[in-house]
C-alpha positions, -999 to +999 in steps of 0.1 A: -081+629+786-067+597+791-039+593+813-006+572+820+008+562+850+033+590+852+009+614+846+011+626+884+047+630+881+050+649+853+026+680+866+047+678+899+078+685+878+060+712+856+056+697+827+034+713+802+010+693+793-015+689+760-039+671+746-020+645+725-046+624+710-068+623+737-042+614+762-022+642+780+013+643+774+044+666+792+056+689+756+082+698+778+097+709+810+114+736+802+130+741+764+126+719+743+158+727+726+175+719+760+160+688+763+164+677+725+208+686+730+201+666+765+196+634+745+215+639+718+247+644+744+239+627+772+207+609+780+170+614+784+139+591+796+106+596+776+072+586+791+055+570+760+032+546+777+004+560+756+016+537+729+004+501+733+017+469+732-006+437+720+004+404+726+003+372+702+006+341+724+033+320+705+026+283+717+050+267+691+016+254+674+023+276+641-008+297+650+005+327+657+032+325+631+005+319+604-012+351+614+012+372+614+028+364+587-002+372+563-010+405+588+027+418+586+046+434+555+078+419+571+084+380+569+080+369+606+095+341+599+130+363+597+119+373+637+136+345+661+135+347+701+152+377+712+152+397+682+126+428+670+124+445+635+103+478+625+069+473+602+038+480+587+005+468+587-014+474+553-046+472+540-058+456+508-043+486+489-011+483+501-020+516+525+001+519+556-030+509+585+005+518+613+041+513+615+049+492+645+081+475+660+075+436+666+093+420+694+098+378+696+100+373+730+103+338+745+066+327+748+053+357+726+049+382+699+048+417+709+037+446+689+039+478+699+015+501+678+014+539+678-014+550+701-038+569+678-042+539+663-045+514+690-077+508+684-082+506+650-051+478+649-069+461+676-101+458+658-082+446+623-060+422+639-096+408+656-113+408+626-084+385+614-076+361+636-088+329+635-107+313+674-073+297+680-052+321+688-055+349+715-047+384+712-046+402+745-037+443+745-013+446+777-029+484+791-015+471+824+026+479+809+037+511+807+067+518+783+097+544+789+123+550+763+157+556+777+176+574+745+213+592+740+251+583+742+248+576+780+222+559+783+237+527+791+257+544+822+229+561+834+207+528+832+238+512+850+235+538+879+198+540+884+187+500+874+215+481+879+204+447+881+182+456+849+217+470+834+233+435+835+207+427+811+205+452+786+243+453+784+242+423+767+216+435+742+226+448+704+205+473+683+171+454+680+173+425+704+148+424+734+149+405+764+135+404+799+144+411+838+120+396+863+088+410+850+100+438+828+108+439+792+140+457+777+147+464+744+173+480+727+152+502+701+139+543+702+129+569+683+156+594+681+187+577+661+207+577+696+215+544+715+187+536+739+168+515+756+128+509+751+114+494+789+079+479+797+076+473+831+041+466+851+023+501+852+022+499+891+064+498+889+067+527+863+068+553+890+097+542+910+117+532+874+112+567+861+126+586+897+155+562+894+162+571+859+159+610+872+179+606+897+204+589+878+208+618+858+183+609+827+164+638+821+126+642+819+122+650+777+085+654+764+070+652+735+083+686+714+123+672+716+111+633+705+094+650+676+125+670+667+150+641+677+130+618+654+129+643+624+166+650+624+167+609+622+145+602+596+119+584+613+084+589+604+054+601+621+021+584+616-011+602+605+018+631+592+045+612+569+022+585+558-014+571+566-039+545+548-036+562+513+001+560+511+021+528+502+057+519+522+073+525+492+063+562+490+065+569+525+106+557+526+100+528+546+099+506+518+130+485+535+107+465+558+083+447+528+096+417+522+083+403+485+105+383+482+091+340+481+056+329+477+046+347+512+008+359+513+001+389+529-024+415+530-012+441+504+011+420+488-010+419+455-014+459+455+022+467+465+033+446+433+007+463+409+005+496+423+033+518+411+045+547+432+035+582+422+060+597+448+089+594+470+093+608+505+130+625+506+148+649+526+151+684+528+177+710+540+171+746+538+196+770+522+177+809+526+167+819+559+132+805+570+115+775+588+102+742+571+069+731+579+041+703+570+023+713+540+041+737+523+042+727+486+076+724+467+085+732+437+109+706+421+121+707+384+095+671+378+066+686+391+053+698+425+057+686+461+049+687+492+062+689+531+047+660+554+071+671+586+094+700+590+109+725+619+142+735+633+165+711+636+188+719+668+218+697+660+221+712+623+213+749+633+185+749+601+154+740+589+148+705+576+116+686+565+108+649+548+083+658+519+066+640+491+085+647+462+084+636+423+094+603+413+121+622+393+140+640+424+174+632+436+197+643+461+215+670+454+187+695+435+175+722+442+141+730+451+122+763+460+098+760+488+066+780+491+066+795+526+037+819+528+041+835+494+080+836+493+102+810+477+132+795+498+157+772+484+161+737+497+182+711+491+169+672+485+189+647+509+191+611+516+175+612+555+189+606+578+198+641+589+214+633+623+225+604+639+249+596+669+248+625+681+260+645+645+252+659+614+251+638+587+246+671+565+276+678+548 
């Protein structure tokens, strides 16, 4: 398995670790549930330097502007220096290739794709690009995402000189210290702070953080955290045969002006034939990826679902008929027995609540 430059210090704190798409991963270090209320009350640090970032050289020549703006459902025009935004890449069917965040740094683009498919983006943003412009995948970063209420104080006490920068930053802004990259994005709907240092400084970053009072959070709480916000998983809540629109991420298309972009043409002809919405369960049981749901327009089904600690119950996004709308009531079928749900507007938790009434 592939590893990341924190592997070493993750077995030495006893981390188990798995096989997460060919690269071994902590789960956890404990409980999960401990580590998911960590960062929704204080403050965790996640190692997620399987994830990649790719580079787009921006040398003011309109090169990389032009590229990305027919590779990118989002308008990158919208994207000035210091600024990031969350989006897709689609194929010609208006299929969701990844979901990526996109950072304009000073000199750059930044993309920072998930990391089963790394190299599949890699080889469709090669296949694109025109002998002009350079696109260079930056293996040598590693990336830690600092997340929860506290993590600015806890950044303060362990980074300080990399705190006087990130103080300054608002949600989705990016901007650098020496040769490290700060951003102000994550996964879990808490405040945070997304970091990409050099992979040889990641070790002495993460034991500040730790010693700081961050906790070590694997992979089991960042699944649960991002549920309970409503942020999608790749490959689970949406893949090459689903369009923004029906996975819920339809925000970040921008049709709006005479833009071309890959999709654009399918996205505009190609009507939805479901929506991704919320569920809350209401009988006693635990909400997981395909189970099929039973709504009064037809049938659904679950993409993601578990516990959700900072609700005490069992909540899942699922694909639902067009027809569905917060507020029904829906029977789910969990192995033979039919549990009532409720259909909500995600998110489920943010800021360190319910937003579950």
């Amino acid at each position: 398995m592939k590893q990341t430059p924190l592997t070493a210090l993750h077995r030495a704190a006893g981390a188990k670790m798995v096989d997460f798409g060919g690269w071994e991963m902590p789960l956890h270090y404990g409980s999960q549930i401990d580590e998911h209320r960590r960062v929704r009350d204080d403050a965790g640090v996640f190692d997620v330097s399987h994830m990649l970032a790719i580079d787009v050289p921006d040398r003011r020549d309109g090169v990389a502007g032009s590229f990305l703006r027919r590779m990118l459902a989002s308008d990158i025009d919208r994207l000035t220096p210091g600024k990031a935004f969350y989006t897709c890449l689609l194929n010609a069917d208006g299929g969701i290739i990844d979901d990526l965040i996109v950072y304009a740094l000073a000199d750059r683009f930044r993309l920072v794709v998930n990391a089963g498919c790394a190299d599949k983006d890699l080889a469709w943003l090669e296949q694109h690009r025109t002998p002009r412009l350079q696109i260079e995948a930056r293996r040598d970063l590693a990336i830690l995402a600092l997340q929860g209420p506290n993590a600015s104080t806890r950044l303060g006490a362990a980074l300080p000189g990399l705190a006087s920068t990130a103080s300054a930053l608002k949600p989705f802004t990016v901007a650098r210290f020496a040769n490290t990259t700060i951003a102000r994005t994550g996964y879990t709907g808490e405040d945070g702070f997304e970091i990409m240092p050099p992979a040889s400084e990641a070790g002495p970053y993460w034991q500040a953080l730790a010693a700081a009072g961050a906790a070590p959070i694997g992979l089991g709480a960042r699944d649960t955290l991002r549920l309970e916000a409503g942020m999608l998983l790749y490959g689970q809540d949406m893949d090459e045969t689903v369009t923004p629109f029906e996975a819920g991420c339809g925000y970040c298309v921008h049709l709006d002006g005479e833009r071309e972009f890959i999709g654009r043409d399918a996205l505009q002809s190609r009507a939805p034939v479901f929506q991704t919405q919320g569920l809350v369960s209401l009988d006693k049981g635990v909400l997981r990826s395909h189970q099929k749901v039973h709504a009064a327009g037809g049938e659904g089904e679950i993409v993601s679902g578990g516990f959700a600690p900072t609700l005490n119950r069992s909540i899942a996004l699922a694909r639902l008929p067009l027809t569905a709308r917060p507020g029904d009531i829906v029977d789910v079928d969990v192995r033979g027995k039919l549990l009532r749900a409720e259909v909500v507007k995600p998110p489920f938790a943010r800021n360190g609540k319910s937003r579950i009434t």
